[in-house]
VOGU-3710 file (C-alpha; in Angstrom, 3 decimals, decimal comma):
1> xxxxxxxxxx> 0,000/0,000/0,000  1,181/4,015/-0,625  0,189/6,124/1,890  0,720/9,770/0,912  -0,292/12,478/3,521  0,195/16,421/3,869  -0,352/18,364/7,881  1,208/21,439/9,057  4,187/20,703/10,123  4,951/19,725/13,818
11> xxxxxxxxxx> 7,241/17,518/15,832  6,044/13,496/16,335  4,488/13,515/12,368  7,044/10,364/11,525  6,360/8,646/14,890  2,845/8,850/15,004  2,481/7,630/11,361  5,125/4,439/12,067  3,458/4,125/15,571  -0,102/3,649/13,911
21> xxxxxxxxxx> 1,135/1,195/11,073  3,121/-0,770/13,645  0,504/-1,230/15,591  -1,553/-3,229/12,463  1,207/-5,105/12,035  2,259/-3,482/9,029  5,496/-3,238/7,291  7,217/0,064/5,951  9,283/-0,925/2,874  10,203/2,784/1,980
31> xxxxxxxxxx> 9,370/6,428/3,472  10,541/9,496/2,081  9,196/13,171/3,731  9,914/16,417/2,851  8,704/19,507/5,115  8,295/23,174/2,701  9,620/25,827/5,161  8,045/28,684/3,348  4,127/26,889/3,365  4,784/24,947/6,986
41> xxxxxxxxxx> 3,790/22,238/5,599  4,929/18,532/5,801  4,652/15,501/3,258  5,592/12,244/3,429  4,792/8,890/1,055  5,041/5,727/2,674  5,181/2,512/1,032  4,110/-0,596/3,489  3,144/-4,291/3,497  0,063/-4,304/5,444
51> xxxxxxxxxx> -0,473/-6,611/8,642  -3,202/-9,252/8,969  -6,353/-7,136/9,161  -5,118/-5,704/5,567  -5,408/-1,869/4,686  -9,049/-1,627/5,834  -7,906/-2,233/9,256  -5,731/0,746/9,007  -8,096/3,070/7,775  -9,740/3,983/10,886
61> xxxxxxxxxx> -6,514/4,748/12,658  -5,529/7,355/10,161  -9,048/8,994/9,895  -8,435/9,624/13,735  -4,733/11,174/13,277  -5,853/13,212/10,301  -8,030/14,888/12,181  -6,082/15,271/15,105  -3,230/16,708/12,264  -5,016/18,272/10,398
71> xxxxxxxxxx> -4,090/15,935/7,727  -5,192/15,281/4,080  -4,185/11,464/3,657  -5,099/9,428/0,751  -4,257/5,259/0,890  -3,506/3,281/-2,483  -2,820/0,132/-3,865  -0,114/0,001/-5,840  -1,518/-2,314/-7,861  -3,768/0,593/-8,725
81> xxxx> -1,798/2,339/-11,809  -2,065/5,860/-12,260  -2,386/7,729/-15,337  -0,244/10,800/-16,027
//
């Protein structure tokens, strides 16, 4: 799964986001994050493996630390091509 996400940016945004996929047992096979000093704002992509309970189990978890961040999230498959 890709996990892309954009929040003002504070401390804890990286360990809150690992926390919350750790804790569904999934598995982060590449992160990347870049914070824009001029906007405040903070991105990051993740790339994971999800745990047992699959990406719907993950869902709710991030729906609770968007809105505690203020975050726009989206979650993909990246079986899921995109078209440019």
């Amino acid at each position: 799964m890709i996990l892309t996400l954009s929040c003002p940016d504070r401390p804890g945004i990286v360990a809150r986001v690992s926390t919350l996929l750790f804790e569904h047992g999934a598995n982060i096979v590449d992160a990347q994050q870049f914070d824009d000093g001029e906007t405040g704002r903070f991105f990051m992509r993740v790339v994971f493996t999800p745990g047992p309970g699959g990406a719907a189990a993950v869902r709710p978890g991030l729906e609770a630390l968007a809105a505690d961040l203020a975050m726009d999230w989206a979650l993909r498959d990246p079986k899921d091509r995109r078209r440019v």
